[in-house]
N, C-alpha and C positions, 0 to 999 in steps of 0.2 A: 376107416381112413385109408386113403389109399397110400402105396409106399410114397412117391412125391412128396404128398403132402408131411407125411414125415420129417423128411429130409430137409423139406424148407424148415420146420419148429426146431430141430436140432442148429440148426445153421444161423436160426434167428438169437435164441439164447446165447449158443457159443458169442457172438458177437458184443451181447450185453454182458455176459460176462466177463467179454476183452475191456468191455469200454470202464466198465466198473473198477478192474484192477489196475486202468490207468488210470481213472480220477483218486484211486486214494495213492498212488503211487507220486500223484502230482503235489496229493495236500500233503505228504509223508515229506517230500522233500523241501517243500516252502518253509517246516520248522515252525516251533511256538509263534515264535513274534509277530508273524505277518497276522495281525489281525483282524478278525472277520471284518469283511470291509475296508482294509487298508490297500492301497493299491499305487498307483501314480497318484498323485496331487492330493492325496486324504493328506489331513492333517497331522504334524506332530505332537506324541503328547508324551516324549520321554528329551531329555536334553543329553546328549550325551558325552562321556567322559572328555576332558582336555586332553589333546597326546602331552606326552612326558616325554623328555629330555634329559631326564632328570638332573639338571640343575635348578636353581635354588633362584627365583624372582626378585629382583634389586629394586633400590628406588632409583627413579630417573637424575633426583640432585641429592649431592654429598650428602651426608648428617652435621647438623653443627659441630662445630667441633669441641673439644673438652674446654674449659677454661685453663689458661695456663698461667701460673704464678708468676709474677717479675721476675726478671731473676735477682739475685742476690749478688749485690754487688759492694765492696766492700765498701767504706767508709776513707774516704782521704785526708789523713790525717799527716798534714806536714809536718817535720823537724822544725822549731823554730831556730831562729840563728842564735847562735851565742852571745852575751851578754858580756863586755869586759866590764870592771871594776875594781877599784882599789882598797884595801881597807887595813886600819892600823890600830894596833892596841899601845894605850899613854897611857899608862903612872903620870899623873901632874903632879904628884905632893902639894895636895891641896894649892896651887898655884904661887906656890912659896919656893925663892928662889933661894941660893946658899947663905945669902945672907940675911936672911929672916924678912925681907919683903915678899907682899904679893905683886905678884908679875902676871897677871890675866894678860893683859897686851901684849905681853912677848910670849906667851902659850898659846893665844891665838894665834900671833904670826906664825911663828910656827907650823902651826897647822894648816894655816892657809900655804905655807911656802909647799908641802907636802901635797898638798892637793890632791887629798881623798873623797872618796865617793862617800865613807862609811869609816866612824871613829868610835872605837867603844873607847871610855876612860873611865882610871879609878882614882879615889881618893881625891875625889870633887865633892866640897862643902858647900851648904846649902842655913847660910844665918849664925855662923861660926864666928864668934870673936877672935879668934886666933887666927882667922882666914879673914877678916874683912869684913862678919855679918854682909856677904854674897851670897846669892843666887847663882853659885858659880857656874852651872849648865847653862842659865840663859842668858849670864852676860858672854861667855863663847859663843854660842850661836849663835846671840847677835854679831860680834865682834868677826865672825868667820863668814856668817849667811847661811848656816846649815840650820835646818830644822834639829830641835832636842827635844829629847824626853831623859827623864832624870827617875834614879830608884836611891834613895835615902834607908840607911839599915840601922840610926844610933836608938840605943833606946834610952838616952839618959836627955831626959824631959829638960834638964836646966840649958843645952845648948841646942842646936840644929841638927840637923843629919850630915851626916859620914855617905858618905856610897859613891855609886856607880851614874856615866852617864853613857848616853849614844847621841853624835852628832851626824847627819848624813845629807845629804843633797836630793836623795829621795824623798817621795811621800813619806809619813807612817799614819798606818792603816788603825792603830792598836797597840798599847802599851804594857805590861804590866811588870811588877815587882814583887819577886817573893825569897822571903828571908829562908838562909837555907841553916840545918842545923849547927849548932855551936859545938857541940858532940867534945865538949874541954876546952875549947877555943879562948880565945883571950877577948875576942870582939865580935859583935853579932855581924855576919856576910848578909849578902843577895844575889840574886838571880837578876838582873835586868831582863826583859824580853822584848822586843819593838817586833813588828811585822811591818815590814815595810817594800811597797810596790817599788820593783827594779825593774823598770820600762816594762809594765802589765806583769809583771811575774809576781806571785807573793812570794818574800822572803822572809825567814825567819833570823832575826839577829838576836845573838844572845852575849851579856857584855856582866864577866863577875872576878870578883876579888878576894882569893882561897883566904886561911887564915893562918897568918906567917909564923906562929909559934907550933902549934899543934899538928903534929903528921897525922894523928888517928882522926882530928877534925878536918884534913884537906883528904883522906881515902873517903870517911864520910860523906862532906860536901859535891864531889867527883862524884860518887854516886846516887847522890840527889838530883844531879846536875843531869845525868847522864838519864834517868827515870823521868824526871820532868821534859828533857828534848827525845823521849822516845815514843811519846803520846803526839806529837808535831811531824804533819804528813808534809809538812813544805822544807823546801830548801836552806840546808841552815847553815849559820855561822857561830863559833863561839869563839870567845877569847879573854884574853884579861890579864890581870898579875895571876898568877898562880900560885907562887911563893913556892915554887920547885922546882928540881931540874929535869931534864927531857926524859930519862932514865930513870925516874921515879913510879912509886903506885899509885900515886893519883894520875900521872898521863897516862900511862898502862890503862887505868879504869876508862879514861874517856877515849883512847885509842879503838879499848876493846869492845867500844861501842859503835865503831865503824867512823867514828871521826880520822879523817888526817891529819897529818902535821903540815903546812904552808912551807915550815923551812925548808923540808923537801928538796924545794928548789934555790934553798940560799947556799952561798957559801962561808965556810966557816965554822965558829962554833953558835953564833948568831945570839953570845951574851949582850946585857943591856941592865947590868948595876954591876958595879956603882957607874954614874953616867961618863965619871971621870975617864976611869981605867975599868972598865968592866971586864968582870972573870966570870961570871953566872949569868946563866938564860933561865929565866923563870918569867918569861915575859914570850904569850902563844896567841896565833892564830891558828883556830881548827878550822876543820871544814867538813860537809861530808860530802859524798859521789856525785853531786850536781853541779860543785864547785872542781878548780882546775889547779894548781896555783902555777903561774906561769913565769913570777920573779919574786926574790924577797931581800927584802934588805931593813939593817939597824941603823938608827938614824938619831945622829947625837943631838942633846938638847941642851941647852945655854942656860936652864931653869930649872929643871926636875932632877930628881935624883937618881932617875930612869932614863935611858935611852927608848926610843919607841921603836916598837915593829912593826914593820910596812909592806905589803903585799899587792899584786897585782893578778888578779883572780878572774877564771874564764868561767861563767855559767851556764851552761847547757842548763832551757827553762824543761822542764817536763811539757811531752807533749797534751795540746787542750783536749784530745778528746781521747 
């Protein structure tokens, strides 16, 4: 071989071996990915990542919203207005006037001149010889036009009953009668109790006549009295003969039962016996916190042996709801 030709076989290799360490120089830097065959327009067959922003993808409309409760609104409950009324406690002496007649007609007028709402009375007979053999609650209230209910206490079977009545211009809703104890007493008492609607209000009236000999039987009966109106969620009134004075342990008992006294607002000593010349009050309207008393007065009678007590009373009804 001649030199020449040497020199061209050197010159030819050198060259493939330039071309060689450019073709893997070229795959070295295309990297894994470019796959055998991938080029312009080959197809994709990887989908690749979303850019991030990193925030967080919403929905396009609001989320319902939570359910929300009513609100809570209170209940309106109005003050009713106040209610006036009058009411008076009579001793009739069984409708026996000084001189041994019965006089129902002139103890009704009376009553009518007075012109109460509400009349508790005691010592009203009921088929009495000595009174008339009367129904003496319902010829007054016919003779006045008030509605009655009548509580009768004698227990001696040969005559009629002794007791208590309630005359008033209101409904009554409900009556009852219960003997309170004798506890030494000279005479069997009662309880009258009427319930009676005063323009939609229930009221409780309660109408009794203590027992005039016995102090331990009137602290007794006071606290009968006072036990039996403390079971009674309504409005109440009580009243009657008492057969004591203001200063006594039986108003004490019924005071300290949250009763008031109506004289309150009389003036005077507010007696009423004898009817003549009277020096003693043992003659009461109670009341408790629903009632007002707003006037009082003793008011003489032409028949009884009692003066009557007469009252003008404001009721604040308990609210209805």
């Amino acid at each position: 071989m001649t030199e020449g030709s040497r020199a061209t076989r050197v010159a030819t290799v050198a060259v493939a071996a330039a071309v060689l360490v450019a073709v893997v120089v070229v795959l070295v830097l295309q990297g894994p990915s470019q796959q055998p065959g991938a080029g312009p327009g080959a197809p994709v067959t990887t989908v690749p990542p979303p850019p991030s922003s990193g925030a967080t993808p919403t929905r396009t409309e609001p989320p319902p919203p939570s359910p929300t409760p009513p609100p809570t609104v209170p209940p309106t409950c109005p003050t009713p207005a106040p209610v006036q009324l009058t009411v008076m406690s009579f001793n009739i002496h069984f409708g026996t006037a000084h001189d041994g007649r019965v006089e129902l007609d002139r103890i009704a007028a009376e009553i009518r001149g007075w012109q109460p709402d509400v009349v508790l009375l005691q010592e009203v007979d009921k088929g009495r010889p000595v009174s008339g053999n009367l129904d003496q609650a319902s010829v007054l209230g016919t003779k006045t036009g008030l509605n009655h209910v009548y509580g009768g206490n004698s227990r001696n079977t040969g005559a009629g009953p002794r007791g208590n009545a309630i005359l008033t211009r209101f409904p009554i809703t409900s009556a009852t009668n219960t003997h309170l104890p004798m506890a030494g007493g000279k005479e069997l008492r009662g309880l009258l109790h009427a319930q009676l609607d005063v323009a939609g209000v229930p009221v409780s009236v309660y109408a009794s006549h203590f027992d005039h000999r016995g102090r331990k039987a009137r602290r007794v009966q006071a606290r009968t009295a006072v036990q039996m109106m403390a079971a009674d969620p309504l409005p109440k009134l009580f009243g009657g003969d008492l057969n004591t004075g203001p200063d006594s342990r039986p108003i004490a008992i019924l005071k300290g039962s949250g009763l008031g006294d109506s004289w309150a607002v009389g003036s005077g000593k507010g007696a009423t016996v004898p009817a003549d010349r009277p020096g003693s009050r043992i003659d009461f309207i109670l009341h408790d916190g629903w009632f007002t008393p707003v006037q009082a007065e003793v008011l003489y009678s032409a028949v009884s042996d009692h003066r009557a007590v007469w009252t003008r009373m404001q009721l604040q009804p308990p609210p209805a709801c």
